[in-house]
DRENTIMAR-351289 format. One record per residue (C-alpha): x negated, y negated, z; residue in one letter; residue number from 1. Coordinates in steps of 0.25 Angstrom, whole numbers, plus 5000, padded with zeros to 4 digits. Example, Ala and Ser with C-alpha at 12.3 -4.5 7.8 and 13.67 -1.06 7.14 Angstrom:
! residues 2
@px:4951 | py:5018 | pz:5031 | res:a | n:1
@px:4945 | py:5004 | pz:5029 | res:s | n:2
This chain:
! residues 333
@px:5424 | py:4779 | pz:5195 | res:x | n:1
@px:5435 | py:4786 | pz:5193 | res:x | n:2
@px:5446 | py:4784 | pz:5182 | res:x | n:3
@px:5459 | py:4779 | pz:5191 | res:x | n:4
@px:5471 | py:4785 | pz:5186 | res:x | n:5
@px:5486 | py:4780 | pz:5189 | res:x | n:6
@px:5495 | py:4792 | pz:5187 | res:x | n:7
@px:5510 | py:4787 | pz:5183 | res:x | n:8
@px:5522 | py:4798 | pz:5184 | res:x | n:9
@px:5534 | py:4798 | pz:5190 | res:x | n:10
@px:5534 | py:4813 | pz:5192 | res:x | n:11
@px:5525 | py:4816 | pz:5205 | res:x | n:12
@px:5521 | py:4830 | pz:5198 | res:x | n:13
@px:5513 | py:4823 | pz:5188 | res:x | n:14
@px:5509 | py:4812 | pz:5197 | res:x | n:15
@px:5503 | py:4822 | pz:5205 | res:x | n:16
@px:5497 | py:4833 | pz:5196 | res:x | n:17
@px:5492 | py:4822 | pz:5186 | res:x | n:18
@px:5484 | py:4815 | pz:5199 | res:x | n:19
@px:5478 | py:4829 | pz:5203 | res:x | n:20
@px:5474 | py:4831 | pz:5187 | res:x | n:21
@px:5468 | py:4818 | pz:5185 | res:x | n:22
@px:5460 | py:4819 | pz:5199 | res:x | n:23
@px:5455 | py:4832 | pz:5194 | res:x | n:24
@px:5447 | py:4826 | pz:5186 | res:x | n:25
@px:5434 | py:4820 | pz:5190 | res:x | n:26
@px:5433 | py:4805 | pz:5187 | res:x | n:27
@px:5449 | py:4802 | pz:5187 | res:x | n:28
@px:5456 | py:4799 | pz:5199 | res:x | n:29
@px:5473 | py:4795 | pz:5201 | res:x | n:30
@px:5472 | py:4782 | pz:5209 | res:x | n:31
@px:5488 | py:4781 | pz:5210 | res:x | n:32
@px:5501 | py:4787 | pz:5205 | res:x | n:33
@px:5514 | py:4781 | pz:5201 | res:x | n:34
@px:5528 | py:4786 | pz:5199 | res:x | n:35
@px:5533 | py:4776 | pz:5191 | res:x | n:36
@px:5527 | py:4764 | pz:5183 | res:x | n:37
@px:5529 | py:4753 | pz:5191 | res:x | n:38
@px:5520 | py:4760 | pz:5202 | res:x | n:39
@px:5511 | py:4762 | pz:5193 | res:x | n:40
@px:5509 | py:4747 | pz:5190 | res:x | n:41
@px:5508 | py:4745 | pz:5205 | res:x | n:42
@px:5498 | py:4756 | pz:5207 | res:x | n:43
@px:5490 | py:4750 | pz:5193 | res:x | n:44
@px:5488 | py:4738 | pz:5201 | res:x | n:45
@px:5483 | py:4744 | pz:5213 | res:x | n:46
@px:5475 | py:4755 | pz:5210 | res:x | n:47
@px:5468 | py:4749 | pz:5197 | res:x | n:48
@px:5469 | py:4765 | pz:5190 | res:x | n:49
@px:5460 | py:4766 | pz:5178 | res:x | n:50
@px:5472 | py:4774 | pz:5171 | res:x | n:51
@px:5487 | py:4776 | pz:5171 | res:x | n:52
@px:5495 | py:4789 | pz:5167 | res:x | n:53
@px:5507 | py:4786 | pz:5165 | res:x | n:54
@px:5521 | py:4796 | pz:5164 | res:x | n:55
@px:5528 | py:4790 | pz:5150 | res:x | n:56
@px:5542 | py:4793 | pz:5157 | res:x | n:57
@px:5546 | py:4787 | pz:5169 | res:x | n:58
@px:5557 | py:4782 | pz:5177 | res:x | n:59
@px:5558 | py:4768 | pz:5179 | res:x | n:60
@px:5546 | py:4759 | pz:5170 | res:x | n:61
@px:5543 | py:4770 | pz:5160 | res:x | n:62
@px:5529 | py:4773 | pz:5156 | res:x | n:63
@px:5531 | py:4764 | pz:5146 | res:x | n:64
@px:5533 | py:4751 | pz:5152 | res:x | n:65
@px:5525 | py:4755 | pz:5162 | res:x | n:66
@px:5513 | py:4755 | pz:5151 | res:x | n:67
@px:5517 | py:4741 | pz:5145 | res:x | n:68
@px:5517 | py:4737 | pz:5161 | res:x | n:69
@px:5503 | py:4742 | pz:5162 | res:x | n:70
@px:5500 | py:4736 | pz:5149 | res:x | n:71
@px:5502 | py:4721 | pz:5154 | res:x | n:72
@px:5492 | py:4722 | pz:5165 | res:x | n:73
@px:5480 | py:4732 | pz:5161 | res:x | n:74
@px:5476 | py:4740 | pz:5150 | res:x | n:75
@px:5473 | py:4753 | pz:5160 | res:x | n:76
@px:5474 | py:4766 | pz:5151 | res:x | n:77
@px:5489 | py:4771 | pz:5153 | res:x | n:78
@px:5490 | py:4787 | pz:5147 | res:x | n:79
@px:5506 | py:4791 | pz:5146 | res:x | n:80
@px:5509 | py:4804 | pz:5149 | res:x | n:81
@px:5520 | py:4809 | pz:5141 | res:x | n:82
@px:5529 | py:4820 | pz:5138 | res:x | n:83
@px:5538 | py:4822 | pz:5125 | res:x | n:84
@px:5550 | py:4813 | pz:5129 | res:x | n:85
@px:5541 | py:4800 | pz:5133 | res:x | n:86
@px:5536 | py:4799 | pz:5118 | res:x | n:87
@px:5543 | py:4788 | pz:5113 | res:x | n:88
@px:5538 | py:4781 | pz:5126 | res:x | n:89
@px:5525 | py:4785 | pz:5126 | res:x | n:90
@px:5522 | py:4781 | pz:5112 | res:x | n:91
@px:5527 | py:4768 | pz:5115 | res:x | n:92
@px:5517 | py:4767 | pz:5129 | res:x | n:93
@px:5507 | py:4770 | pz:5119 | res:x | n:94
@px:5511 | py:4759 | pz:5112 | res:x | n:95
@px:5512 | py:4751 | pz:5123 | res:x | n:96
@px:5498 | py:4751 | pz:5128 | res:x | n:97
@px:5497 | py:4767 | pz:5134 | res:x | n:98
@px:5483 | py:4772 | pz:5132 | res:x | n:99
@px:5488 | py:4786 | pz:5127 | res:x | n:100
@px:5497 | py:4797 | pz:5132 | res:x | n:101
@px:5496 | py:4812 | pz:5135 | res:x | n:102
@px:5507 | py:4821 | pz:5134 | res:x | n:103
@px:5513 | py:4828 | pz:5146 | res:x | n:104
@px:5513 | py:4842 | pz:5146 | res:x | n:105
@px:5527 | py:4850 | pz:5149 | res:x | n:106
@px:5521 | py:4857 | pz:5161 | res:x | n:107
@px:5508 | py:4851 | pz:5165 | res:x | n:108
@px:5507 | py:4862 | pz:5177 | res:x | n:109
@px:5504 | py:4871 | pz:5164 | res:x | n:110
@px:5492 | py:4866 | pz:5160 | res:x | n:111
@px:5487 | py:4854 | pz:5168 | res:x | n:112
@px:5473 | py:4855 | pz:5166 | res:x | n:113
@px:5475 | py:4848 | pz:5151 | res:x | n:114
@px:5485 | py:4838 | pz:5154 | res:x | n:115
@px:5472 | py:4833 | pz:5164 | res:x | n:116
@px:5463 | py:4834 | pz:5155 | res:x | n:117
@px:5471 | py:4827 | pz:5143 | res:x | n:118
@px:5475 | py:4817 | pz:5153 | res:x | n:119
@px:5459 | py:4816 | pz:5158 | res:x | n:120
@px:5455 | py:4815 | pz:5143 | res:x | n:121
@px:5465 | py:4803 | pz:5139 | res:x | n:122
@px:5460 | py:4795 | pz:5152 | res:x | n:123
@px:5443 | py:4798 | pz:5150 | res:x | n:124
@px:5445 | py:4795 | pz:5134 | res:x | n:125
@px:5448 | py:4780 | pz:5140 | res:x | n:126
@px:5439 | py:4778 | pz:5150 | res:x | n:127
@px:5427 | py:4785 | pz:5144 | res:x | n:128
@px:5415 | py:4776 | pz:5142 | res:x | n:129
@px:5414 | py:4770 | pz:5129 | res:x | n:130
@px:5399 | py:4771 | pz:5121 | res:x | n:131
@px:5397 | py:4762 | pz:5112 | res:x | n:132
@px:5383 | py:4765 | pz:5109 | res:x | n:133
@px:5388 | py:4779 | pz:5102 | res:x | n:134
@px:5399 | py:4771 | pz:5095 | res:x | n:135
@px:5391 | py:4761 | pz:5090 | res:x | n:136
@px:5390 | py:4762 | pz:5074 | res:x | n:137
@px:5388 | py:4753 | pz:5061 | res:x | n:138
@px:5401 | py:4753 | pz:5052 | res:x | n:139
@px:5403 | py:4745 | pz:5040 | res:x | n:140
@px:5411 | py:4731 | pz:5039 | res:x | n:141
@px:5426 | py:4732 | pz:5042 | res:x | n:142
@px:5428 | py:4726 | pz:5028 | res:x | n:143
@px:5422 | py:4740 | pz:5020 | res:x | n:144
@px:5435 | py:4745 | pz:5028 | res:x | n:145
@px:5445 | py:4734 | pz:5023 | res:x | n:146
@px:5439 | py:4734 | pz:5008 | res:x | n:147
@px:5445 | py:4749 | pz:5006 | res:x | n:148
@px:5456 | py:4754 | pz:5000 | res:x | n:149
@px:5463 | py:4767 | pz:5008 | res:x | n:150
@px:5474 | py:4776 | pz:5003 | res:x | n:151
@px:5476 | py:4781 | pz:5018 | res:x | n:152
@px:5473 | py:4777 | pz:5032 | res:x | n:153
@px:5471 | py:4788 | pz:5042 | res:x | n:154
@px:5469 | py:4786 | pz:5059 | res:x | n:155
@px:5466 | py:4793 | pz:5071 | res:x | n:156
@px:5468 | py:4788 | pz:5084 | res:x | n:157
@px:5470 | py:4795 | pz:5099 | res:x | n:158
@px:5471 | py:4790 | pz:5113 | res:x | n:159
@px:5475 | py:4774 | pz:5112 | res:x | n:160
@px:5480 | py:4777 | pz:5098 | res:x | n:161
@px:5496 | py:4775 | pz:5097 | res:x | n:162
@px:5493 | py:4762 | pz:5100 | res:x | n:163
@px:5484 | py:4758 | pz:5091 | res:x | n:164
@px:5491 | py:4765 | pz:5080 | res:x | n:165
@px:5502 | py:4756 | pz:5084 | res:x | n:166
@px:5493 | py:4744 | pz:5080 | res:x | n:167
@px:5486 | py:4749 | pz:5069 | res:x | n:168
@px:5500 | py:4754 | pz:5062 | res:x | n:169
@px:5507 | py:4743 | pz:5064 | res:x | n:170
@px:5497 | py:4734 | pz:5057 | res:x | n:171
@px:5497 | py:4743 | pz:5045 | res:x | n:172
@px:5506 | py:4736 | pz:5033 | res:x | n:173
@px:5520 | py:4737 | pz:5027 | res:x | n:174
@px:5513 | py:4739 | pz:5013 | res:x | n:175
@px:5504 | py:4749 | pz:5019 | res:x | n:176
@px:5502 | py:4759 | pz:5005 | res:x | n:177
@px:5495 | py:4769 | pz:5011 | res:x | n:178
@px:5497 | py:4782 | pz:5022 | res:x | n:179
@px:5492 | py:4781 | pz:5036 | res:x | n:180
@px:5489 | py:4794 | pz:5045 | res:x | n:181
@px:5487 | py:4794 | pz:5058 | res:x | n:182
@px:5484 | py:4806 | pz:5069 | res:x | n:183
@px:5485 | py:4801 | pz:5083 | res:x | n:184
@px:5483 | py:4810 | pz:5093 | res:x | n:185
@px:5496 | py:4812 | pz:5099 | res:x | n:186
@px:5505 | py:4824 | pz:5105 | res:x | n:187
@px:5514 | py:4831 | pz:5096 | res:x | n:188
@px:5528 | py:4822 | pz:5100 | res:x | n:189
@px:5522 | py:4810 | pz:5102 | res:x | n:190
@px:5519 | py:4807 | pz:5087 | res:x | n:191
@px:5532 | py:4805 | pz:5080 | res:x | n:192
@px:5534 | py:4794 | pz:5090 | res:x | n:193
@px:5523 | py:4786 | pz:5089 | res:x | n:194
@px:5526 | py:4787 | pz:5074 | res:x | n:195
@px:5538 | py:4782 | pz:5078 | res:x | n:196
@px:5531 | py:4770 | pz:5086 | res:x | n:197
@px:5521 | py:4769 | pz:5074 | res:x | n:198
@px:5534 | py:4767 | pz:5063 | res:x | n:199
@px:5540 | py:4757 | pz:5071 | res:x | n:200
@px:5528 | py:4748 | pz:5074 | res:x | n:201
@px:5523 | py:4750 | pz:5059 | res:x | n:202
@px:5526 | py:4742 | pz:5047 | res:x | n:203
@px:5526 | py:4756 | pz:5040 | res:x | n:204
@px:5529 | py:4770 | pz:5041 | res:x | n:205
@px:5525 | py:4779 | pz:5051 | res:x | n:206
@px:5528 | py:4792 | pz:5052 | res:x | n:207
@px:5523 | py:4805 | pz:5059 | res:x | n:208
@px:5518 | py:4814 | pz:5048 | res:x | n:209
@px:5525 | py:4826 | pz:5042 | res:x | n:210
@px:5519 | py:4838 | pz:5038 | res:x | n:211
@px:5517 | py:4838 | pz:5022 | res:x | n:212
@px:5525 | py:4825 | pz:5020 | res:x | n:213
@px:5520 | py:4818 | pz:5007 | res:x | n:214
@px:5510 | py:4805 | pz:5012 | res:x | n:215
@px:5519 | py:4793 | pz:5007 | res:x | n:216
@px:5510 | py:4779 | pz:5008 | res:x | n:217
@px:5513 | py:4769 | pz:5019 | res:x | n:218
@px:5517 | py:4777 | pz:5030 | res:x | n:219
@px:5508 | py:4781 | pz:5042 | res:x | n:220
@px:5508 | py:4797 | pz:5045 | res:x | n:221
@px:5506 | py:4800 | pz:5061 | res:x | n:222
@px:5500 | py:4814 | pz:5064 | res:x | n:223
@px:5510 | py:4821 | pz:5071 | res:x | n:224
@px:5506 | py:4827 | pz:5085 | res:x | n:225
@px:5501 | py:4841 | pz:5086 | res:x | n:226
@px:5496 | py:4841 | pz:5071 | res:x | n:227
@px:5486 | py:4837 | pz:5062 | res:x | n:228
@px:5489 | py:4829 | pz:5050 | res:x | n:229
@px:5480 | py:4831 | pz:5036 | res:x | n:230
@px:5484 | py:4823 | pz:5023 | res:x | n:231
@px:5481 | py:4831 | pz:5010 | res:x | n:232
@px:5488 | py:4827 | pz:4997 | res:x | n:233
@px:5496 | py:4817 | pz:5002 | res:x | n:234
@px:5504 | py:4825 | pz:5012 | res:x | n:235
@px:5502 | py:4826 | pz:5028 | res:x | n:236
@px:5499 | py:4839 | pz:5034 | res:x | n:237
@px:5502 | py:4842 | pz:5046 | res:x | n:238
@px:5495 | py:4855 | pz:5054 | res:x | n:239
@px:5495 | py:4861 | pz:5067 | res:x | n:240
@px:5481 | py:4865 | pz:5064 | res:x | n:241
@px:5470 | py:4867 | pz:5078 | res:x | n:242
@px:5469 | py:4855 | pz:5085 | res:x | n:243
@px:5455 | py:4845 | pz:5079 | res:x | n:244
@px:5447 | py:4838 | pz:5089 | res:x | n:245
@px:5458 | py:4842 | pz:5099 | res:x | n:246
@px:5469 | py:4835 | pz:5092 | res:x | n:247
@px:5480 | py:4838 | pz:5084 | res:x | n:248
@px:5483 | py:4828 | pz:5075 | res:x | n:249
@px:5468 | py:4826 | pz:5072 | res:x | n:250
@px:5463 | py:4813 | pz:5065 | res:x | n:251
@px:5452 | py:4822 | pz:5061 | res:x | n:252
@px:5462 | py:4829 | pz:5051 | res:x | n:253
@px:5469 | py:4818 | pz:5047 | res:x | n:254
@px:5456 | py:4811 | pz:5042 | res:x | n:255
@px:5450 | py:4823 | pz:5036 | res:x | n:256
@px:5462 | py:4826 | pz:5030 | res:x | n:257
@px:5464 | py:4810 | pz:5024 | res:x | n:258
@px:5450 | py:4808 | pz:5020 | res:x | n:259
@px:5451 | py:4819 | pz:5011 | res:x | n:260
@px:5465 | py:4814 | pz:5005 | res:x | n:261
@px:5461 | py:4798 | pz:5004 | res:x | n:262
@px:5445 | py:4801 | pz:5002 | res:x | n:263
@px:5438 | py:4783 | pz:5001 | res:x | n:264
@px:5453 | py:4779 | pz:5003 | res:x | n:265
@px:5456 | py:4783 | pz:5018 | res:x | n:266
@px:5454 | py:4775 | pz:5030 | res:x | n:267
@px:5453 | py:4784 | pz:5042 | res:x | n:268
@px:5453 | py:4774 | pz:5055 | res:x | n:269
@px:5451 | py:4784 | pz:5070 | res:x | n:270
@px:5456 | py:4777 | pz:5082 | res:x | n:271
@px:5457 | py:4777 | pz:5098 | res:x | n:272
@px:5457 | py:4790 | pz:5105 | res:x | n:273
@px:5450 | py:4800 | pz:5111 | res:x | n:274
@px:5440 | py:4810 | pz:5105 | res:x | n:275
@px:5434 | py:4812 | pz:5093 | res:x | n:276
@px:5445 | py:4815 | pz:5082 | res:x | n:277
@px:5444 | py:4807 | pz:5070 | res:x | n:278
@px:5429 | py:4808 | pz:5068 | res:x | n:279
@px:5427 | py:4817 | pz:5058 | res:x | n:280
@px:5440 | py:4815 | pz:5051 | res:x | n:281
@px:5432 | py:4801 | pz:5049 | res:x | n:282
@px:5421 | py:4808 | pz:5043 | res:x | n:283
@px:5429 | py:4814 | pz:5034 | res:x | n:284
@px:5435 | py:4800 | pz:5030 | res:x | n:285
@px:5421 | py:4794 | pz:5030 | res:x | n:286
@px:5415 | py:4806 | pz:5019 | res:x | n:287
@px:5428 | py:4804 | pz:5009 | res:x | n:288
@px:5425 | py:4790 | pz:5007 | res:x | n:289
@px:5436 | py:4785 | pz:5017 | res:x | n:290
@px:5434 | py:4772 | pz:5026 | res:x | n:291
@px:5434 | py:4775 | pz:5041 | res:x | n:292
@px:5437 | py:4765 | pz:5054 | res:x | n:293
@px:5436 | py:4768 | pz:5071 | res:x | n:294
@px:5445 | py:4762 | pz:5080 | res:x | n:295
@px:5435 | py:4751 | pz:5088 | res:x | n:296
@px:5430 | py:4755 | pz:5102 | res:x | n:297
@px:5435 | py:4743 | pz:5109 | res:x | n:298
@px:5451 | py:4746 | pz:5103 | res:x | n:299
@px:5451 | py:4760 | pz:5106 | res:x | n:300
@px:5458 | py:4766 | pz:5117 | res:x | n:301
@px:5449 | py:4779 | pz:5117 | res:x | n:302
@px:5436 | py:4774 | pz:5107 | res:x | n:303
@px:5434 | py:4792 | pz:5107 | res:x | n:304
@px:5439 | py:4794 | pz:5093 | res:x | n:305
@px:5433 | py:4782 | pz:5086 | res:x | n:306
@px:5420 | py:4781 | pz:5094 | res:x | n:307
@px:5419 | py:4796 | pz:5088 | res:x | n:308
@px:5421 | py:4793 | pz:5074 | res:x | n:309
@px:5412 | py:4781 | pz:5075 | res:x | n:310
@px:5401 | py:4788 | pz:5082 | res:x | n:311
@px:5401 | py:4798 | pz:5070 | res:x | n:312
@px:5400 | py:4791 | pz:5060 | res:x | n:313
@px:5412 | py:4789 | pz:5052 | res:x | n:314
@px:5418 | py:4776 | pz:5054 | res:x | n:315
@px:5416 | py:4765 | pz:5045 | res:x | n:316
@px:5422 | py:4754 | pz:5053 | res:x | n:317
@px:5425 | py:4751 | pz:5066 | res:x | n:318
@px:5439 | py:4742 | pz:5070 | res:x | n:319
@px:5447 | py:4738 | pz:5081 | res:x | n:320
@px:5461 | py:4740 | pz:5082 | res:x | n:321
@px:5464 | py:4727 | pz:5077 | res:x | n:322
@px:5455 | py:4730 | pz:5066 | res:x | n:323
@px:5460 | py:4743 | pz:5063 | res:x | n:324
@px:5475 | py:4737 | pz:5062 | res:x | n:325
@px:5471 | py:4726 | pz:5052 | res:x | n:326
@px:5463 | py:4736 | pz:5044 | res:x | n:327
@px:5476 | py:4743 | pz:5040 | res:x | n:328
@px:5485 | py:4732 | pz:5040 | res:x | n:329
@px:5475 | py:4727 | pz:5030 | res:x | n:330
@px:5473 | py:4740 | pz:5020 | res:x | n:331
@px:5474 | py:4739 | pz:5007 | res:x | n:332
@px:5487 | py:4743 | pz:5001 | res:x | n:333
């Protein structure tokens, strides 16, 4: 069976290209179209899509309140599609419940063949089949986690990611004594708002990095989009470096970077998203004595990054989101 698609944009351009592009693809098909959110409610209920693309910036009910509408009758993935000026929006749709969101592209007649594709790869990375067997793996007991002591705490996350972070960093502590880093794989634009979001949902600071600012305890660092982020001597580097596993931030270079700054006193904790970035920054983590955690199968959005690290070998525990939010909030400190 195919994968449904509900595409939802008030401009008939993209209604139309993005329904030719996504029926170019074998194993997708665009049941409907909607100009405006309030069709689209209507047509959810009548066609029964599988997913929804959804403009950020429309007149009438926003993209916004259309997500939260969505949100009150199903749990369908909902992938914004966004430009610069619908950051502050899409950051809260993400929030709010959005599976993830891909950045529009000023001209999409100049390259259409990767908007597709992203767009494809977003929608397969929820709907591919889950293999438990090849995740399966024996990690120690949650407490070998709890009994440590960290100078730092590091995460990776992807697709389904802002929202968790949303969770996990508002449970983190007013008396928090210790940095946090985070790379989240997120267009160069969108960062400084969802540092923003993070700031204002957080009992402590949380800021997007800077280039060679001095680590100061108790804040949380976000990797700003379209660079890496390293740690060395207690200062954040920031590079434009070749793009890791696709990415640029990667988690891979955070972790490496942070394992070999904090050595046994790191936790390095990979979450939801697509892919495999993450894993061998775990490693690292794992080979300086650090302690290592995946985001659990059955709270992940996409289970592609901490299935990977799991499959390989580098995790020492395994938690839920839950868990993963009362871990930090119970650090030492």
């Amino acid at each position: 069976m195919p994968i449904r698609i509900l595409v939802v944009d008030d401009s008939a351009f993209m209604r139309k290209i993005l329904s030719a592009q996504m029926n170019s693809i074998e194993g997708f098909e665009v049941v409907a179209t909607a100009i405006n959110g309030e069709i689209a409610l209507q047509k959810m209920d009548i066609y029964k899509p599988d997913v929804i693309t959804l403009d950020v910036e429309m007149p009438g009910m926003s993209g916004l309140e259309t997500v939260k509408r969505i949100r009150e009758k199903s749990a369908i993935p909902v992938f914004m599609l966004s430009s610069l000026q619908g950051t502050d929006i899409t950051i809260q749709a993400l929030e709010s419940g959005a599976t993830d969101f891909i950045e529009k592209p000023k001209n999409i007649r100049e390259n259409p063949d990767a908007f597709r594709n992203e767009l494809a790869s977003y929608i397969r990375a929820v709907f591919q089949r889950k293999d438990r067997k090849a995740t399966e793996v024996k990690v120690p007991e949650k407490k070998n986690i709890r009994d440590t002591a960290f100078n730092a705490i590091a995460l990776g996350a992807s697709t389904g990611g802002p929202r968790a972070l949303m969770q996990v960093i508002g449970s983190l502590p007013k008396s928090l004594k210790i940095p946090v880093f985070i790379v989240q794989h997120m267009p160069e634009g969108f960062t400084q708002s969802f540092a923003n979001r993070l700031d204002q949902h957080a009992a402590v600071r949380v800021k997007e990095a800077e280039h060679q600012e001095t680590i100061r305890p108790g804040t949380v660092y976000l990797a700003p989009g379209n660079y890496h982020m390293a740690i060395e001597q207690n200062v954040i580097q920031l590079s434009q470096t070749e793009k890791l596993n696709g990415v640029r931030p990667a988690v891979d270079i955070l972790f490496e970077s942070a394992a070999k700054e904090y050595t046994h006193n790191l936790l390095a904790i990979v979450m939801t998203g697509m892919g495999k970035d993450g894993t061998i920054g775990m490693g690292h983590v794992k080979a300086n004595g650090g302690r290592t955690v995946a985001q659990d199968e059955e709270s992940s959005i996409v289970y592609g990054m901490p299935g990977s690290a799991v499959k390989a070998g580098v995790v020492d525990a395994i938690y839920d989101l839950n868990e993963i939010a009362n871990l930090l909030n119970d650090i030492e400190r």
